[in-house]
C-alpha positions as CSV (number, residue, x, y, z in Angstrom):
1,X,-6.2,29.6,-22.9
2,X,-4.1,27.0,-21.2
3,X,-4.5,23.2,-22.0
4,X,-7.2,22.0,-19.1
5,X,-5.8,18.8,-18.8
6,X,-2.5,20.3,-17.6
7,X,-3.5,22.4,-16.0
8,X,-5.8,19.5,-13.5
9,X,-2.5,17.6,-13.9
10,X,-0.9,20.8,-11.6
11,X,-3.5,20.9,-9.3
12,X,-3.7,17.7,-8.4
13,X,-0.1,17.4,-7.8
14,X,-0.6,20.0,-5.8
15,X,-3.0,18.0,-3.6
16,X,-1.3,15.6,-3.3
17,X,2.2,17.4,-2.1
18,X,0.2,18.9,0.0
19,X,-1.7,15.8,1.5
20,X,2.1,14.1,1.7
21,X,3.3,17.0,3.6
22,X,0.6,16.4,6.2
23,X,1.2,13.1,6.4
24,X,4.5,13.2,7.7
25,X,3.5,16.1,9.9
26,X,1.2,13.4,11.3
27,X,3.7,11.2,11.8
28,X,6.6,13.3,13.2
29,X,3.7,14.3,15.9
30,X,2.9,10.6,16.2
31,X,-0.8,11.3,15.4
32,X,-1.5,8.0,14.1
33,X,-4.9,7.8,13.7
34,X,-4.3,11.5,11.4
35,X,-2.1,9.3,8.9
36,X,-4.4,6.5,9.5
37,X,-7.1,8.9,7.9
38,X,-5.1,10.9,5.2
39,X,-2.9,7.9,3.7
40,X,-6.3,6.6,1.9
41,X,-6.9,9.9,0.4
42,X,-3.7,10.7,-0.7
43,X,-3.7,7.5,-2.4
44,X,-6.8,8.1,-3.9
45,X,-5.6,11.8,-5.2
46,X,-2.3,9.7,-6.9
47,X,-4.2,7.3,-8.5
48,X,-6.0,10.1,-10.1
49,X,-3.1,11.8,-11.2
50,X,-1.6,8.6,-12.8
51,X,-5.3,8.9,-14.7
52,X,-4.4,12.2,-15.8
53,X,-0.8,11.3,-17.2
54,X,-1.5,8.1,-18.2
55,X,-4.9,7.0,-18.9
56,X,-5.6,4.7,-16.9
57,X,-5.1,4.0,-13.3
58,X,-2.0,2.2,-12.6
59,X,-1.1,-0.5,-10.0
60,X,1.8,0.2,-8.0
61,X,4.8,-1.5,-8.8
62,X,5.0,-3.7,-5.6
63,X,1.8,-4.9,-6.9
64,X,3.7,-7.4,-9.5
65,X,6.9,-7.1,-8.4
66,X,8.8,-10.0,-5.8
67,X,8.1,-13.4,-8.3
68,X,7.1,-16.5,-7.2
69,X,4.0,-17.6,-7.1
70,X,1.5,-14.9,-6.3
71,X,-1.9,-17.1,-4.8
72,X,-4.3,-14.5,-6.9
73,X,-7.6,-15.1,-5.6
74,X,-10.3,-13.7,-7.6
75,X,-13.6,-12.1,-6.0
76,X,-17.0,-13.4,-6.8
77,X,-19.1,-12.1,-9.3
78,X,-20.7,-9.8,-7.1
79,X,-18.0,-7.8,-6.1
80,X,-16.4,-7.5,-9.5
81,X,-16.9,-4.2,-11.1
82,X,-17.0,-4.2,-15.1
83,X,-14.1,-3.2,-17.3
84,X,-16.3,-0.5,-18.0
85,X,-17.9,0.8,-15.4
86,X,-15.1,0.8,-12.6
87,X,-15.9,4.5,-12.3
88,X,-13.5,6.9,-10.6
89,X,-14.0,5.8,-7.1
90,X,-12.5,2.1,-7.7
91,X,-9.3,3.4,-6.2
92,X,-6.8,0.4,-6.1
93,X,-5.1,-1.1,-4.3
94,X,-7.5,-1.1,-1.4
95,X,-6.7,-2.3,2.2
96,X,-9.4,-4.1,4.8
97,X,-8.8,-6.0,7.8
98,X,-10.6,-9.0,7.8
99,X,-10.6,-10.3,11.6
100,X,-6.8,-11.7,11.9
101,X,-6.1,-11.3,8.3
102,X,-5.1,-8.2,5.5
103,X,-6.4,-8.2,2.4
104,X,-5.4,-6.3,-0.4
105,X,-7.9,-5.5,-3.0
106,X,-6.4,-4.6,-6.3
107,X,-7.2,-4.5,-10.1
108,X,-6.0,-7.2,-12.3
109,X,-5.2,-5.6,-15.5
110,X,-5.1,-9.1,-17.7
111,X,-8.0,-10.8,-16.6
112,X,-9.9,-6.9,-15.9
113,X,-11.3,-7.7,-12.5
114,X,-10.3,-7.3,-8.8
115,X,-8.5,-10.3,-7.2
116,X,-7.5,-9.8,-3.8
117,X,-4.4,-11.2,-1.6
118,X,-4.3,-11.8,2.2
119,X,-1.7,-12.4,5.1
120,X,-2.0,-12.6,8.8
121,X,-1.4,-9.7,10.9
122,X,1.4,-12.0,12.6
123,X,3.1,-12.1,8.9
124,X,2.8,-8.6,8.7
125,X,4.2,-7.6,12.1
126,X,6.9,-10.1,10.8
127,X,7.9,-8.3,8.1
128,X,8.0,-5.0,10.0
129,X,10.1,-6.2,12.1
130,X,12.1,-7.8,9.2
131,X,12.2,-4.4,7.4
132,X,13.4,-2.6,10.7
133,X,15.9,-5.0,12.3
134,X,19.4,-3.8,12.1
135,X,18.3,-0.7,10.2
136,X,18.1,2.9,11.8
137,X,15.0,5.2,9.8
138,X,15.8,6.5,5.9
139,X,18.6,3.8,5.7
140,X,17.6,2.1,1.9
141,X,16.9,-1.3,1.6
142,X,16.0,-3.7,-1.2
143,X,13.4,-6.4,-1.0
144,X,15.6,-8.6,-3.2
145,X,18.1,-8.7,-0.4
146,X,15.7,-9.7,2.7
147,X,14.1,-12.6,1.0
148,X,13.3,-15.3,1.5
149,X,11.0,-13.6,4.8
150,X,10.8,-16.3,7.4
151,X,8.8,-16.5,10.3
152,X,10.4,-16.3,13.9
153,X,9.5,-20.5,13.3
154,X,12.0,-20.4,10.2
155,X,8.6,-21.2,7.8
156,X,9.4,-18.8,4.6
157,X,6.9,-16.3,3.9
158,X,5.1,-16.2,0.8
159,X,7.3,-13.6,-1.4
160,X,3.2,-12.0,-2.3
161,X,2.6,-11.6,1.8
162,X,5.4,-9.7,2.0
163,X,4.8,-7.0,-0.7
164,X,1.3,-7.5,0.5
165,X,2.5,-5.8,4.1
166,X,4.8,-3.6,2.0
167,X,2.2,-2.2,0.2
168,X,0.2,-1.1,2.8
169,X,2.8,0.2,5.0
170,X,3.6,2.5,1.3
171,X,-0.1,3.2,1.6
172,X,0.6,4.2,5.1
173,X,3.0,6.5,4.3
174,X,5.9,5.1,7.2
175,X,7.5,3.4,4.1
176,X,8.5,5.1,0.9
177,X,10.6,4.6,-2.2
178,X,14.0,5.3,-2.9
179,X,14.3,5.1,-6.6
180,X,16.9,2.2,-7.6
181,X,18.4,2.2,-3.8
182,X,14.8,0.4,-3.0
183,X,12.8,1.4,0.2
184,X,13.3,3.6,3.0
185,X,11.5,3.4,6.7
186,X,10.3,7.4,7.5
187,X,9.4,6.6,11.1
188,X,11.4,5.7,14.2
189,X,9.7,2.6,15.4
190,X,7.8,0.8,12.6
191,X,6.4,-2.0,14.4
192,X,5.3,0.1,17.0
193,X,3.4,2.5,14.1
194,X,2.1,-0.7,12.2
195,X,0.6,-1.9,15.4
196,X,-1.1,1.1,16.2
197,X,-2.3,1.4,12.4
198,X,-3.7,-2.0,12.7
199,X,-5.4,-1.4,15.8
200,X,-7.1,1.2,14.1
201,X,-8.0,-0.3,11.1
202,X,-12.1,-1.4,11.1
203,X,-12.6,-5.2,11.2
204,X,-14.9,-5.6,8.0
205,X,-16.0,-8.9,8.7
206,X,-17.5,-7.0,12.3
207,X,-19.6,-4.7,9.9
């Protein structure tokens, strides 16, 4: 009999190829709201895997990655789930637009509760363009060498605000890694397919 554990390891894998492949289907049909939809899953389905291999669900590495100071701002009481009873559907890091703002919700591993980060959808249109100035789609780039992000004022952005937006647009699926060559756009406009993403993205303070 085959070990279970590998063998749920494979199928989820699976899943999640498969939920990848549909993505960028999605998106070289420019059906937004479809990727808008499927990029929370298959985040959800990779988290679980990195249960399977590792134990424990991990952060991604953008998460505490960048330096500087990262503004953690810890959720009250009420929203904080115990070390021990997260439970499989505390998927992290979580994405909610909160009228002008995006907040990331994520799992602090040290202090074992959810803190979250925010940045204003101008910031993050800032750094799409940022990302996409200059650079044609699948052309690698490295955070280390765009920062410091400014704003079209010249005020630096935050070094957390802008993996904030580069986390979600990974979450998105129009950005993905490139090993050591950094970061890669998979789309052909990216402020275009952020804007559309954000359009489409439920206001939580309206619910």
């Amino acid at each position: 009999m085959s070990d279970p554990i590998s063998t749920a390891q494979e199928a989820i894998a699976s899943t999640e190829q498969r939920l990848r492949t549909l993505i960028q289907t999605a998106l070289e049909k420019q059906r937004y709201s479809d990727v808008a939809k499927l990029a929370p899953l298959a985040d959800a389905v990779l988290n679980i895997l990195k249960t399977v291999r590792n134990g424990e669900v991990a952060l991604r590495s953008a998460d505490t990655a960048g330096g500087g100071k990262n503004d953690d701002t810890f959720l009250p009481q009420t929203r904080i789930a115990s070390a021990t009873g997260r439970g499989s559907d505390a998927v992290y890091p979580r994405f909610e637009r909160h009228g002008d703002k995006l907040v990331k919700i994520a799992w602090s591993k040290k202090d074992r509760r959810e803190y979250e980060h925010r940045a204003s959808s101008e910031v993050i249109f800032r750094v799409a363009e940022l990302f996409q100035r200059d650079r044609t789609s699948a052309i690698p780039f490295k955070m280390d060498s765009l920062m410091p992000f400014k704003t079209r004022s010249g005020a630096e952005i935050p070094s957390y605000q802008a993996y904030l937006a580069l986390a979600w647009f990974r979450s998105l699926g129009v950005i993905e890694p490139r090993g050591e060559n950094g970061y890669a756009i998979v789309v052909d406009n990216l402020r275009s397919t952020i804007g559309n993403a954000w359009n489409r993205l439920p206001d939580a303070l309206n619910h």
